[in-house]
N, CA, C and O atoms as a GROMACS GRO file, in nm:
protein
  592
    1UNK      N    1   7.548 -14.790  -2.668
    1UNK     CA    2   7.552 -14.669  -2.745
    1UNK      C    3   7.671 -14.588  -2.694
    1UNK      O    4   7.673 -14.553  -2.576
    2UNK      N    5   7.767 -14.556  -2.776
    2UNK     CA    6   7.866 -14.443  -2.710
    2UNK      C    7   7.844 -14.350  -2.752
    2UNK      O    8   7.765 -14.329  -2.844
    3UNK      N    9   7.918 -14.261  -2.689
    3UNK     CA   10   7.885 -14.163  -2.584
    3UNK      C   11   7.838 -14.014  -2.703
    3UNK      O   12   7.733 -13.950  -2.700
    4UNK      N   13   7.949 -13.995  -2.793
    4UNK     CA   14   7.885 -13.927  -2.938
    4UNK      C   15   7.741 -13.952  -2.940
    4UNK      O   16   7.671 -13.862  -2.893
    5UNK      N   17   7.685 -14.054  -2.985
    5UNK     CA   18   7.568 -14.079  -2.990
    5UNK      C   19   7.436 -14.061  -2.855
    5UNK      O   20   7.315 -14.045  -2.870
    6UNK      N   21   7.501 -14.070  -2.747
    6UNK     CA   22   7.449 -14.066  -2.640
    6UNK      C   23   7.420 -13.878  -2.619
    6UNK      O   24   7.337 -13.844  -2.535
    7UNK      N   25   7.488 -13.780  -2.694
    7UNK     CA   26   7.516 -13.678  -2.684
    7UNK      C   27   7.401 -13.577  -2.773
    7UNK      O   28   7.345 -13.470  -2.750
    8UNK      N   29   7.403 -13.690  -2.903
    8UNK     CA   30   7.330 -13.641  -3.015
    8UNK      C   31   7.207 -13.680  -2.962
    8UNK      O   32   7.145 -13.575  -2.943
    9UNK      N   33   7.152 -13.756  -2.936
    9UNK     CA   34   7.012 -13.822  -2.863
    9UNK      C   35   6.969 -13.709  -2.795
    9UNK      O   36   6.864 -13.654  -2.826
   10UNK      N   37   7.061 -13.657  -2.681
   10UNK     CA   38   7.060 -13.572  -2.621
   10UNK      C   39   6.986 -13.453  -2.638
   10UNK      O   40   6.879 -13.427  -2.581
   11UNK      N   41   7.047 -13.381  -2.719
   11UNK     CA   42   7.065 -13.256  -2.797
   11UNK      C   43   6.917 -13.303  -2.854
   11UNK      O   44   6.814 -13.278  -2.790
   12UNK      N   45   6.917 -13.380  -2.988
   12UNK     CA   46   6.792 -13.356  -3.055
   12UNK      C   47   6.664 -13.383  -3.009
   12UNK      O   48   6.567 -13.359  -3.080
   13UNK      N   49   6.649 -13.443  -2.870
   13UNK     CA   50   6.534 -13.456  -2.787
   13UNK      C   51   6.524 -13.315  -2.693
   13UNK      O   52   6.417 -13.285  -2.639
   14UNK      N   53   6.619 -13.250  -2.682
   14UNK     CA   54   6.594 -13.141  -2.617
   14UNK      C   55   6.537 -13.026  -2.716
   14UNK      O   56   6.465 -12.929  -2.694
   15UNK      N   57   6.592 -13.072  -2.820
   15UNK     CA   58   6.541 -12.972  -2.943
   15UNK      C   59   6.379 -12.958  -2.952
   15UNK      O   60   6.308 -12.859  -2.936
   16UNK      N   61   6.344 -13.098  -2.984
   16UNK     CA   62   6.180 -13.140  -2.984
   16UNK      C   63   6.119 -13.137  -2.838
   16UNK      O   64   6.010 -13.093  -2.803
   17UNK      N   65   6.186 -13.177  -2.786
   17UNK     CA   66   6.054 -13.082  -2.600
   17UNK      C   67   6.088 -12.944  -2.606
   17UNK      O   68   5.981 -12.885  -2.618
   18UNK      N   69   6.174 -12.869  -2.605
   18UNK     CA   70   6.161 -12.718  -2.570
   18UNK      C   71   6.181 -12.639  -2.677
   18UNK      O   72   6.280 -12.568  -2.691
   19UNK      N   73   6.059 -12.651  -2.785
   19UNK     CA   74   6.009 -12.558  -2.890
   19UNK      C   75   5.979 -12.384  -2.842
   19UNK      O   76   5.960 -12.291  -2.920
   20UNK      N   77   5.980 -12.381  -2.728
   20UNK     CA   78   5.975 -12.226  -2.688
   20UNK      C   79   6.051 -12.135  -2.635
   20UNK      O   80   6.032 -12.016  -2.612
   21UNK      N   81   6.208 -12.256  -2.604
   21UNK     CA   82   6.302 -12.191  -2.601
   21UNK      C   83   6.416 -12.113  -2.679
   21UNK      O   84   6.497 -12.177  -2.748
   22UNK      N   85   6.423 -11.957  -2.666
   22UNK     CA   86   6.494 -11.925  -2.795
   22UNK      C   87   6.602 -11.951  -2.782
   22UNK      O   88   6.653 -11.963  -2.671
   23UNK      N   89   6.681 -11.970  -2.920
   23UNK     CA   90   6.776 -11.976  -2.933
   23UNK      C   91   6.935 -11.927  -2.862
   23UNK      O   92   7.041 -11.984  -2.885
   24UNK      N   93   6.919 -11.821  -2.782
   24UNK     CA   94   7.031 -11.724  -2.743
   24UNK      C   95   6.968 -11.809  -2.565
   24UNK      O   96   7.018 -11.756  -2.466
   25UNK      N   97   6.884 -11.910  -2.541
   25UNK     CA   98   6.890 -11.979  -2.370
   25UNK      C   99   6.931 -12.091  -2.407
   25UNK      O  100   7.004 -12.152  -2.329
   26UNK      N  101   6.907 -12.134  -2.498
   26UNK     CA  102   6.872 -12.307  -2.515
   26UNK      C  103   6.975 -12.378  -2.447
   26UNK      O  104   6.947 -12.482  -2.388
   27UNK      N  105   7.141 -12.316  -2.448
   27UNK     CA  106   7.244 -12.367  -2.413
   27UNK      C  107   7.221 -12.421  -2.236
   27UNK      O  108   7.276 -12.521  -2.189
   28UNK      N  109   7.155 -12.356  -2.182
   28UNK     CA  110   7.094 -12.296  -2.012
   28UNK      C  111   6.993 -12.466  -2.015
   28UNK      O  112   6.928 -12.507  -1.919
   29UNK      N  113   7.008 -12.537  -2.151
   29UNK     CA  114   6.903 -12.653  -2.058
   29UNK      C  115   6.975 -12.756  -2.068
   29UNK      O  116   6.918 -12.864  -2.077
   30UNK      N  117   7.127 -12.751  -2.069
   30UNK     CA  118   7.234 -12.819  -2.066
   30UNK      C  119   7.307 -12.778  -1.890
   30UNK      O  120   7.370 -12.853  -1.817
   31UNK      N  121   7.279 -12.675  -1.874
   31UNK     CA  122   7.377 -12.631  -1.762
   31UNK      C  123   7.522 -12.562  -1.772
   31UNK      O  124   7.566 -12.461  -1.828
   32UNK      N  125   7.588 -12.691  -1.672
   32UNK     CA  126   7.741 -12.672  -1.665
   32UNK      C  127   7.799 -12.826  -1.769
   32UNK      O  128   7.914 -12.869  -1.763
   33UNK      N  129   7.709 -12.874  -1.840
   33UNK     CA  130   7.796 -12.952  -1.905
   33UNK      C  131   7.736 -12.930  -2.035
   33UNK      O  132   7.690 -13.026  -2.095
   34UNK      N  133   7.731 -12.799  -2.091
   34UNK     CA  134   7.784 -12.742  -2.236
   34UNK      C  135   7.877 -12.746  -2.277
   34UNK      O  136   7.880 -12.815  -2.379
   35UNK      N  137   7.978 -12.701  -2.246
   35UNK     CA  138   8.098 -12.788  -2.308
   35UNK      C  139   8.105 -12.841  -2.340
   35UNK      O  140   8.159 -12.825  -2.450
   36UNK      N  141   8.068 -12.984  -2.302
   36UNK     CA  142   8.074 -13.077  -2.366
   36UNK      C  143   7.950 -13.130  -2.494
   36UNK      O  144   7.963 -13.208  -2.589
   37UNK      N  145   7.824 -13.044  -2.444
   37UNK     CA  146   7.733 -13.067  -2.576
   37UNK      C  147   7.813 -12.964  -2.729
   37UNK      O  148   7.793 -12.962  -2.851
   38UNK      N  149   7.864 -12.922  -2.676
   38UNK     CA  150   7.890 -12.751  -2.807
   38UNK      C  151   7.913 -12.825  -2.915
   38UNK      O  152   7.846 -12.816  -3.018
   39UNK      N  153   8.015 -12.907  -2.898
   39UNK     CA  154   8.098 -12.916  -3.013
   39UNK      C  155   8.026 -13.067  -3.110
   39UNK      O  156   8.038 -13.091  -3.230
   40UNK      N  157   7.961 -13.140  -3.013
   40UNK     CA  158   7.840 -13.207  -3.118
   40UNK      C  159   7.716 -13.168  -3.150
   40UNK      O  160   7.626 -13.236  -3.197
   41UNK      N  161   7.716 -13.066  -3.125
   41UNK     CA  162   7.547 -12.925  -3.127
   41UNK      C  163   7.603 -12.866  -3.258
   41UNK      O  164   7.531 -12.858  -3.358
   42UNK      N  165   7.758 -12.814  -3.259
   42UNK     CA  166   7.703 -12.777  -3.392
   42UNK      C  167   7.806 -12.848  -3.516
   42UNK      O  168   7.882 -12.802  -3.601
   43UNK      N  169   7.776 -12.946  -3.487
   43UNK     CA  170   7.816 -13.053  -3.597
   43UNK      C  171   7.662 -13.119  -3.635
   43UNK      O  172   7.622 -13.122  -3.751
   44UNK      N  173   7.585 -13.170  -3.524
   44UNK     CA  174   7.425 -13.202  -3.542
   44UNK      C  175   7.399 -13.033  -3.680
   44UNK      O  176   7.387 -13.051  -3.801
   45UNK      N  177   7.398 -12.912  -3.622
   45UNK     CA  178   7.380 -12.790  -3.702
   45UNK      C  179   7.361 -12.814  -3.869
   45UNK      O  180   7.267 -12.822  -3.948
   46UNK      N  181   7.545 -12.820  -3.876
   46UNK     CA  182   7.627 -12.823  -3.975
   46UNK      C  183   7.531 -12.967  -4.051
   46UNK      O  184   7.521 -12.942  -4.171
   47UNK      N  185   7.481 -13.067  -4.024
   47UNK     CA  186   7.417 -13.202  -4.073
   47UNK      C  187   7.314 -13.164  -4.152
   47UNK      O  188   7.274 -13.207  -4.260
   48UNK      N  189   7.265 -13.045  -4.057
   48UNK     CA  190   7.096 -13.029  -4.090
   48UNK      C  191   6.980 -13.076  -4.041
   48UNK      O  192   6.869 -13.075  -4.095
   49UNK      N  193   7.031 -13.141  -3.873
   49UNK     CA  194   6.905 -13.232  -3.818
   49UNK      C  195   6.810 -13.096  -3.731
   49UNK      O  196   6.713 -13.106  -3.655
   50UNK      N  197   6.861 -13.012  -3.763
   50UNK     CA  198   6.774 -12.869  -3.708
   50UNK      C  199   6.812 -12.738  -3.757
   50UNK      O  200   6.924 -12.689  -3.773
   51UNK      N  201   6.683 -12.685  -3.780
   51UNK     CA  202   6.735 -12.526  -3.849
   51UNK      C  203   6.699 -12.415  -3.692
   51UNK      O  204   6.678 -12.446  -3.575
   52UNK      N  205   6.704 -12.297  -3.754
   52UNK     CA  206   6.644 -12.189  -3.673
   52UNK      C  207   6.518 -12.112  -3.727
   52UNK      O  208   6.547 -12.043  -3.825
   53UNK      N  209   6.377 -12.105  -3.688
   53UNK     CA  210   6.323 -12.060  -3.687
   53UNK      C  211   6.227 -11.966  -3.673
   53UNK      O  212   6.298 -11.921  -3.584
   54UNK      N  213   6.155 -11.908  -3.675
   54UNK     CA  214   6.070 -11.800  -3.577
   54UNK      C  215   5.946 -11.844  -3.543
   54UNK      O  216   5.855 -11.898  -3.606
   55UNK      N  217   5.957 -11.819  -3.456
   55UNK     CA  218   5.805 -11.833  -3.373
   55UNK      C  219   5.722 -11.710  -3.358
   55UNK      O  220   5.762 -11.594  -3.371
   56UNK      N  221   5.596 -11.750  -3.327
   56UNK     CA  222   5.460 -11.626  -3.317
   56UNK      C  223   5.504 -11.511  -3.253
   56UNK      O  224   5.464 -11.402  -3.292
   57UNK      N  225   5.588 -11.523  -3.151
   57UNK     CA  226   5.652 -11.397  -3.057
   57UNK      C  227   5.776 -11.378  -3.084
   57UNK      O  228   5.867 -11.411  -3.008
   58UNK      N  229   5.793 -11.312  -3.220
   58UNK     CA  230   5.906 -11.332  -3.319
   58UNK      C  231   6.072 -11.368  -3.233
   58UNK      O  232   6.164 -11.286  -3.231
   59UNK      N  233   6.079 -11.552  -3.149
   59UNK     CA  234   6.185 -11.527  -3.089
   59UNK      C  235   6.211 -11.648  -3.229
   59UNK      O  236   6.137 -11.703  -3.311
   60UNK      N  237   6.367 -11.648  -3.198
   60UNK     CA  238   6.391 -11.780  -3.305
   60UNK      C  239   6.437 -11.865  -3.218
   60UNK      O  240   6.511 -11.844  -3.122
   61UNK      N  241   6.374 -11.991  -3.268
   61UNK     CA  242   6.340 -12.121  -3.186
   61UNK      C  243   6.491 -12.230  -3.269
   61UNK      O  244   6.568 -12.191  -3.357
   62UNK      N  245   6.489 -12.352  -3.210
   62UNK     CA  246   6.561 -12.458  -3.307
   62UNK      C  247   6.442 -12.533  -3.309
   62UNK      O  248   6.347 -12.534  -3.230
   63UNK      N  249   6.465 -12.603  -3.422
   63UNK     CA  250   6.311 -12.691  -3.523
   63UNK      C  251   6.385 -12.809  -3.563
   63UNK      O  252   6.471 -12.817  -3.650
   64UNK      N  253   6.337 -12.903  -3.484
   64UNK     CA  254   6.382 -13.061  -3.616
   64UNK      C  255   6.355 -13.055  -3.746
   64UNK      O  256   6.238 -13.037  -3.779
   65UNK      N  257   6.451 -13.069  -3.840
   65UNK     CA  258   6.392 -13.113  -3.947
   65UNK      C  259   6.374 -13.234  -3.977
   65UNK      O  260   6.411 -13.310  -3.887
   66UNK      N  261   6.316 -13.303  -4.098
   66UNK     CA  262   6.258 -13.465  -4.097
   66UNK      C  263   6.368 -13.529  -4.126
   66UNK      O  264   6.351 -13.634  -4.187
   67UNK      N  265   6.494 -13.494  -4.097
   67UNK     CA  266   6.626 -13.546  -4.069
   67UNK      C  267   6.660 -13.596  -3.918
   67UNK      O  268   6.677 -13.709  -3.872
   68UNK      N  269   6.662 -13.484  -3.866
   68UNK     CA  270   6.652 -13.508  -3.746
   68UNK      C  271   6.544 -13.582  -3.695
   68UNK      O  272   6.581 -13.668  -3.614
   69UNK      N  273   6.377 -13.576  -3.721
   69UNK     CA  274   6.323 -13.663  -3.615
   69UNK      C  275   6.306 -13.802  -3.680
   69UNK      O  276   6.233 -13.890  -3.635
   70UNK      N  277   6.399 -13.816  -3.814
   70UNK     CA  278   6.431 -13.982  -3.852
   70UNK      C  279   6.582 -13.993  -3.747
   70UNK      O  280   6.627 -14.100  -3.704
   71UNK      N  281   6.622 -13.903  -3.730
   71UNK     CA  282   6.787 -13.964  -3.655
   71UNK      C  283   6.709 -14.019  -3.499
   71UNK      O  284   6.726 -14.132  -3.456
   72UNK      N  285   6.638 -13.931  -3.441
   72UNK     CA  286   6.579 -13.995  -3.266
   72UNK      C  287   6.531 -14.113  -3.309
   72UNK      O  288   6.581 -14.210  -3.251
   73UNK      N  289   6.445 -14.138  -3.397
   73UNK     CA  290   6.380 -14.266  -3.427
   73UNK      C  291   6.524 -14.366  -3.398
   73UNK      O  292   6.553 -14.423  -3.292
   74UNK      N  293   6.603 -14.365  -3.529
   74UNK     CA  294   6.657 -14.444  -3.550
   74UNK      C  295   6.822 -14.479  -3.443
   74UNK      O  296   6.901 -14.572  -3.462
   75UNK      N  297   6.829 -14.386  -3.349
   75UNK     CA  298   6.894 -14.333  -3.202
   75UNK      C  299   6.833 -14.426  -3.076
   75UNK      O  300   6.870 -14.466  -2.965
   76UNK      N  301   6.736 -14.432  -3.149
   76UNK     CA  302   6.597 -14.483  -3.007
   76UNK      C  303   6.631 -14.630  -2.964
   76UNK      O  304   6.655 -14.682  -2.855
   77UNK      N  305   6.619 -14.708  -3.174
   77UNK     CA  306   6.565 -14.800  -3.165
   77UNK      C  307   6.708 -14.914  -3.183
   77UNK      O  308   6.709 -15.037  -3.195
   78UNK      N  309   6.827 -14.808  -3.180
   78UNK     CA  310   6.924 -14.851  -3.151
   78UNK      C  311   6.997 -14.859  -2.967
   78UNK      O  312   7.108 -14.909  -2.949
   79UNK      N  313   6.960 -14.833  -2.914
   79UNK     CA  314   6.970 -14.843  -2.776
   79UNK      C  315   6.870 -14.891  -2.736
   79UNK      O  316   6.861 -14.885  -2.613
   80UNK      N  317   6.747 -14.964  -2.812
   80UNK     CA  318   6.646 -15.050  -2.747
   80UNK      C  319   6.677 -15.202  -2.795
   80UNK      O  320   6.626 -15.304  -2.748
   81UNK      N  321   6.770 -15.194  -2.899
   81UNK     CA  322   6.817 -15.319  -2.967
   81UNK      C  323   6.943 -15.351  -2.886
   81UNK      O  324   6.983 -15.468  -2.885
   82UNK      N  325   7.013 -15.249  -2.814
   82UNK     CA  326   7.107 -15.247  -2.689
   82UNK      C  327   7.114 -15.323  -2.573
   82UNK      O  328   7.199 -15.400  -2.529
   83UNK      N  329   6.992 -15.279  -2.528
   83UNK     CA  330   6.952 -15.299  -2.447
   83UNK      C  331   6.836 -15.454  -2.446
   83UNK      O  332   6.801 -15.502  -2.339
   84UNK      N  333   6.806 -15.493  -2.534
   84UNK     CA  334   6.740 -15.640  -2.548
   84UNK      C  335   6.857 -15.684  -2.513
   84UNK      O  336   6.861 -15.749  -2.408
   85UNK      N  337   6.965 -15.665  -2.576
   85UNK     CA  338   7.102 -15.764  -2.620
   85UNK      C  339   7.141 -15.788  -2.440
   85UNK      O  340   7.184 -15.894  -2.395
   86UNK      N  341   7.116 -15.668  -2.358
   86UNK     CA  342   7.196 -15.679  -2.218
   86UNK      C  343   7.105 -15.754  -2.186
   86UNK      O  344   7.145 -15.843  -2.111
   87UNK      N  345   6.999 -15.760  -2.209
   87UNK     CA  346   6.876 -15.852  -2.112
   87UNK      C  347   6.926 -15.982  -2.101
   87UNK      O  348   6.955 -16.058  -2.009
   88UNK      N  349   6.927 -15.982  -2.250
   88UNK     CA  350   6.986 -16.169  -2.255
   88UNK      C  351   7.060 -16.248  -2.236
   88UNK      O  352   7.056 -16.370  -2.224
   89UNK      N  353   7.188 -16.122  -2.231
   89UNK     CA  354   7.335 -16.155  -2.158
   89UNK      C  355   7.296 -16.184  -2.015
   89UNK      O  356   7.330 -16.290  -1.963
   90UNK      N  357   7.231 -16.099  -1.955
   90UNK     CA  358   7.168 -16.113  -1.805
   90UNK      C  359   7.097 -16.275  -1.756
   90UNK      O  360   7.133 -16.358  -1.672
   91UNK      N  361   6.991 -16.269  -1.844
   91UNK     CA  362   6.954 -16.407  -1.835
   91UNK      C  363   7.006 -16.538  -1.875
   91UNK      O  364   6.960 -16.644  -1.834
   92UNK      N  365   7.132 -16.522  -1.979
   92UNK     CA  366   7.147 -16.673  -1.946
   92UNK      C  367   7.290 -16.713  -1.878
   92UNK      O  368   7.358 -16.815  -1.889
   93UNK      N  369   7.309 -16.581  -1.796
   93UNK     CA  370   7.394 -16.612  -1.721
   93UNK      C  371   7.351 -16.677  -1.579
   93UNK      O  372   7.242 -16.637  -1.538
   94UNK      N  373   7.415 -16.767  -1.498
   94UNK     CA  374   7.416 -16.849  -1.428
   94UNK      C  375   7.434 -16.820  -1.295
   94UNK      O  376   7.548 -16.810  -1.251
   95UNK      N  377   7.296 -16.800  -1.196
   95UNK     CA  378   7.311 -16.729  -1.107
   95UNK      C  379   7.464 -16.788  -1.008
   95UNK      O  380   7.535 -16.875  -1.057
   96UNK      N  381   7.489 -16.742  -0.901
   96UNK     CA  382   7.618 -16.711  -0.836
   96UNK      C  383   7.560 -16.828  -0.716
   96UNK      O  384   7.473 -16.788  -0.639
   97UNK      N  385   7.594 -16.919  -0.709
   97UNK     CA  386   7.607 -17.000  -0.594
   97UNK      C  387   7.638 -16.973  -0.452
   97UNK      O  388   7.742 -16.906  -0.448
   98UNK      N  389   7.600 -16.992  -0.354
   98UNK     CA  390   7.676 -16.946  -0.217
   98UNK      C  391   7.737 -17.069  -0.165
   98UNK      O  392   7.681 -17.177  -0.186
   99UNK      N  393   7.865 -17.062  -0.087
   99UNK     CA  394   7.922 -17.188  -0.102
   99UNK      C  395   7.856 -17.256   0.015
   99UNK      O  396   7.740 -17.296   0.004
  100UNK      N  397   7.940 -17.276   0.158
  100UNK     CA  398   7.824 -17.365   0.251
  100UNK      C  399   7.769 -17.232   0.337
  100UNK      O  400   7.776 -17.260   0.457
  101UNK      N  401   7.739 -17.155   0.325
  101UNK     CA  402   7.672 -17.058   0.400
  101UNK      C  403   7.538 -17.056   0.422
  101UNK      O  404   7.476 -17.024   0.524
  102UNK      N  405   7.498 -17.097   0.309
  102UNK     CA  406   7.316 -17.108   0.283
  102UNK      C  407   7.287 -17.216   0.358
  102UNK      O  408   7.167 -17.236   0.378
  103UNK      N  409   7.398 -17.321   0.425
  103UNK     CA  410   7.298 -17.460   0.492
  103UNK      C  411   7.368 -17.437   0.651
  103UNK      O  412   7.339 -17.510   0.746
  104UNK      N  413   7.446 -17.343   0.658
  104UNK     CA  414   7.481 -17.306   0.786
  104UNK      C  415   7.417 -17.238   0.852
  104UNK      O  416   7.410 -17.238   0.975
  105UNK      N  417   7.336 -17.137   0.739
  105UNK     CA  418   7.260 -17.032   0.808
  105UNK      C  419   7.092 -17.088   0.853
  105UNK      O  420   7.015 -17.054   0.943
  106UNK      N  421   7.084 -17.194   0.734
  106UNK     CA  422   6.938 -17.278   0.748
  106UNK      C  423   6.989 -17.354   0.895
  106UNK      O  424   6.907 -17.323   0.981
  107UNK      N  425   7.084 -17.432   0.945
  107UNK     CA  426   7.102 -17.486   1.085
  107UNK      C  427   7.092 -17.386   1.167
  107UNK      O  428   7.026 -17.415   1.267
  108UNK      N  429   7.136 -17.264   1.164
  108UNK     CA  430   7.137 -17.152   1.283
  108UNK      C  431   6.995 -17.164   1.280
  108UNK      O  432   6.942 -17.226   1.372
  109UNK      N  433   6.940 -17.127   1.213
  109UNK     CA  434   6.762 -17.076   1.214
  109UNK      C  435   6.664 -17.192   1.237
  109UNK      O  436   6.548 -17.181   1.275
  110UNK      N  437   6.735 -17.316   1.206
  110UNK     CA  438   6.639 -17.415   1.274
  110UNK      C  439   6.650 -17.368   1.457
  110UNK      O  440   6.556 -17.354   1.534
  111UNK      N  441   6.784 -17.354   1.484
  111UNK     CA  442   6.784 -17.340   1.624
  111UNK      C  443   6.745 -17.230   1.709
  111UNK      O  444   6.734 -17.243   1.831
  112UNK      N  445   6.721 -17.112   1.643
  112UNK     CA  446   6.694 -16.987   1.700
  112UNK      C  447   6.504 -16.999   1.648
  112UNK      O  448   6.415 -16.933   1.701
  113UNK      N  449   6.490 -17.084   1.555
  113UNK     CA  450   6.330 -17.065   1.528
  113UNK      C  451   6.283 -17.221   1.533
  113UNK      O  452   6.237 -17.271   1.430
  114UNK      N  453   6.296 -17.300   1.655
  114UNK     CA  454   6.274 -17.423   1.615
  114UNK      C  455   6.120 -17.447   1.635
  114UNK      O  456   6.046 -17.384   1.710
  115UNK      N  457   6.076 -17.577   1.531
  115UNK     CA  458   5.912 -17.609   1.526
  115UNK      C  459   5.841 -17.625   1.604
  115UNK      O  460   5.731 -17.571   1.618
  116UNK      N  461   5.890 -17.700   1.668
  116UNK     CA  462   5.857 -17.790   1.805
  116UNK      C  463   5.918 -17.727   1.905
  116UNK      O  464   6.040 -17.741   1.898
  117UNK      N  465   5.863 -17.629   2.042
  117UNK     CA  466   5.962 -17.606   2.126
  117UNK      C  467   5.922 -17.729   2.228
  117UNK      O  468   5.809 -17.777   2.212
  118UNK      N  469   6.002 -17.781   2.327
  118UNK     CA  470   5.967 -17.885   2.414
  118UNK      C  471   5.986 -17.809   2.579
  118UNK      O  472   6.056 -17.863   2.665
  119UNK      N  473   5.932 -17.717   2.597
  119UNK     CA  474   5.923 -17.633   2.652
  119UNK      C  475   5.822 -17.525   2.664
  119UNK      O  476   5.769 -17.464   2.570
  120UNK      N  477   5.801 -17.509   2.798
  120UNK     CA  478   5.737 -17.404   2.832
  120UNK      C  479   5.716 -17.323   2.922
  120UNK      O  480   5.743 -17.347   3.040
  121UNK      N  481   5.638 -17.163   2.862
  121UNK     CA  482   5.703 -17.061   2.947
  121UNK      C  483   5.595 -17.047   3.058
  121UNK      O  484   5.474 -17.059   3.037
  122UNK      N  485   5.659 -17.017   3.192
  122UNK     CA  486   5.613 -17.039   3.313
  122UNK      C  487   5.510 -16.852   3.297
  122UNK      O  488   5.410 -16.834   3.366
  123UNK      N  489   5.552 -16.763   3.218
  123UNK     CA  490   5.494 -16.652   3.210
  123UNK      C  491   5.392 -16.629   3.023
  123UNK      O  492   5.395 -16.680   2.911
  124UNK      N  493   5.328 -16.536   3.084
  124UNK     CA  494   5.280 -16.556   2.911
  124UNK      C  495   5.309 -16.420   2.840
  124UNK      O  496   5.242 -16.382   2.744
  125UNK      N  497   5.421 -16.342   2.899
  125UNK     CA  498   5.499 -16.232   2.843
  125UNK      C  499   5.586 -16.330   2.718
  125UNK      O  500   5.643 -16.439   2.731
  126UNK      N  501   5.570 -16.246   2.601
  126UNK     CA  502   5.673 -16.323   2.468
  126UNK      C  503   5.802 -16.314   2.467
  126UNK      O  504   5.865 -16.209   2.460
  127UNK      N  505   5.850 -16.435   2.476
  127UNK     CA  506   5.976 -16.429   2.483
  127UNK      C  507   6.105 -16.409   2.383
  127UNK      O  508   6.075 -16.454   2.273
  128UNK      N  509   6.205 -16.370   2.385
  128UNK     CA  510   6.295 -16.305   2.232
  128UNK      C  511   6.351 -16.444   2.198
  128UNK      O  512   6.361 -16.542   2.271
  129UNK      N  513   6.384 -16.427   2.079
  129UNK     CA  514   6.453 -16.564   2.056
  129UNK      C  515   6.517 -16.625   2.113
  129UNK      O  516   6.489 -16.742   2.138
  130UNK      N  517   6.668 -16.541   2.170
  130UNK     CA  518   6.733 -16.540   2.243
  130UNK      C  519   6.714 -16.653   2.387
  130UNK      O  520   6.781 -16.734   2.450
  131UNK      N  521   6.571 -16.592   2.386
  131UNK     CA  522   6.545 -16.658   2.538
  131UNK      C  523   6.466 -16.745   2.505
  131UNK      O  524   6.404 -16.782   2.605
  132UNK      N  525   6.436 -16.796   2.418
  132UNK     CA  526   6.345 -16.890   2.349
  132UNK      C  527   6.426 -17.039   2.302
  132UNK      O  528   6.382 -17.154   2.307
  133UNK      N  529   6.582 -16.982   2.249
  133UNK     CA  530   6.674 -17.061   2.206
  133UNK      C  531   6.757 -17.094   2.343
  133UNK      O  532   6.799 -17.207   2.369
  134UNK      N  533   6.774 -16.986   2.425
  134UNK     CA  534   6.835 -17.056   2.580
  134UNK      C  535   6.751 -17.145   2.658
  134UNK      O  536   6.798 -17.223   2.741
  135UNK      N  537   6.615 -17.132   2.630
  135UNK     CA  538   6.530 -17.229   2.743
  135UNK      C  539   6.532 -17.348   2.654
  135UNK      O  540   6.540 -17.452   2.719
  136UNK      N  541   6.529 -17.364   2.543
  136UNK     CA  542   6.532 -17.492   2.469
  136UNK      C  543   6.636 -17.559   2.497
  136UNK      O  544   6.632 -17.679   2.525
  137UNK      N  545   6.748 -17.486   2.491
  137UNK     CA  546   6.866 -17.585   2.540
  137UNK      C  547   6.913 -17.641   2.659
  137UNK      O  548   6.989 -17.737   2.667
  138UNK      N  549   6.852 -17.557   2.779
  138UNK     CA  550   6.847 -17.607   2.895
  138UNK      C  551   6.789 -17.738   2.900
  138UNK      O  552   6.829 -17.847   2.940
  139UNK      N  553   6.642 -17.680   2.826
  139UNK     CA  554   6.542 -17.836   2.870
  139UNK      C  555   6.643 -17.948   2.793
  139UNK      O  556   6.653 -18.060   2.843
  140UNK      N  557   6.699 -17.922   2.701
  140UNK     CA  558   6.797 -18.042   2.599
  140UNK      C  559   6.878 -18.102   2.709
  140UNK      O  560   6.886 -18.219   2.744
  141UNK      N  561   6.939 -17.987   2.757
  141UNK     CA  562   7.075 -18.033   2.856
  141UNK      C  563   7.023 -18.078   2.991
  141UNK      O  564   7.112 -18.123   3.063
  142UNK      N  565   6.896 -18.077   3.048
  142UNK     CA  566   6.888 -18.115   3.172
  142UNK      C  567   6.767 -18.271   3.134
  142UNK      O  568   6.713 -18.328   3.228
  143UNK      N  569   6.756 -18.293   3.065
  143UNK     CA  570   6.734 -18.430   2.997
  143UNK      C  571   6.851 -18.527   2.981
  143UNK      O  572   6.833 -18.648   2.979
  144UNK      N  573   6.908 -18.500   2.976
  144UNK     CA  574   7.084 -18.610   2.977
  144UNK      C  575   7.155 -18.509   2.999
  144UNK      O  576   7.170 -18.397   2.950
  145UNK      N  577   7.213 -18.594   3.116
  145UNK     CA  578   7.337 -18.513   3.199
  145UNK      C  579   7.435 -18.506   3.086
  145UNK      O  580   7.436 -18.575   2.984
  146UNK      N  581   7.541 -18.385   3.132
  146UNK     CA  582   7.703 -18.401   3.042
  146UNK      C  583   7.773 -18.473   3.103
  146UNK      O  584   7.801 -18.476   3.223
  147UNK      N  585   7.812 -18.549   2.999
  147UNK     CA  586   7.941 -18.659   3.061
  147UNK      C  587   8.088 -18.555   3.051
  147UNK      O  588   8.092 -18.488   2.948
  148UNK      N  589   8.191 -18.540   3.137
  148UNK     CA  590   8.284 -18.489   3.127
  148UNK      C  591   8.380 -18.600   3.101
  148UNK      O  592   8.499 -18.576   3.084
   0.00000   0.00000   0.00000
């Protein structure tokens, strides 16, 4: 949806939640980026997707007319037809491969978390990997000498 449209959505959903705001604040539920609503606020006006009204505490309100709450409908169900479309782009795209990292990192972790330790600890304080992966390799290395 660009951004015109993203603007008008805007505007005429703010119209239909804040029915009790009068007319002379309404700008105040935009903020500091009125400016940039103004000039499609009153072109929405000029359309007719909202008049000015009065309310019970004679303030005058803005009111959808059945112009306007066919434009949110049809605003809605165009950025939900948008948005299916990204889903699908999403899914049949082809996840991202990792090149040899994923079987380098599975060898590190056999060795820092191995199944079988062939070893054991002379204390029954738990030991960190660290020291779990150094006593394993000792016992490896003092099982066959290094040949230099």
């Amino acid at each position: 949806m660009d951004n015109p449209k993203t603007l008008e959505l805007d505007i005429l959903i703010s119209i239909n939640q804040n029915k009790t705001i009068p007319t002379i604040h309404f700008h105040r539920l935009f903020e500091h980026k009125w400016k940039i609503y103004s000039s499609r606020f009153n072109e929405l006006e000029n359309k007719g997707l909202f008049t000015i009204v009065t309310n019970n505490f004679e303030n005058k309100i803005y009111e959808l007319t059945t112009t306007g709450k066919t434009r949110i409908t049809e605003l809605l169900n165009e950025r939900e037809s948008e948005i299916t479309q990204r889903l699908a782009l999403l899914k049949q795209q082809k996840p991202v491969t990792a090149s040899g990292w994923e079987s380098l990192i599975a060898t590190v972790n056999s060795f820092i978390h191995p199944s079988n330790y062939s070893f054991k600890s002379n204390h029954s304080v738990p030991q960190s990997d660290y020291e779990r992966l150094k006593a394993w390799m000792t016992s490896l290395l003092a099982k066959e000498p290094i040949k230099a």
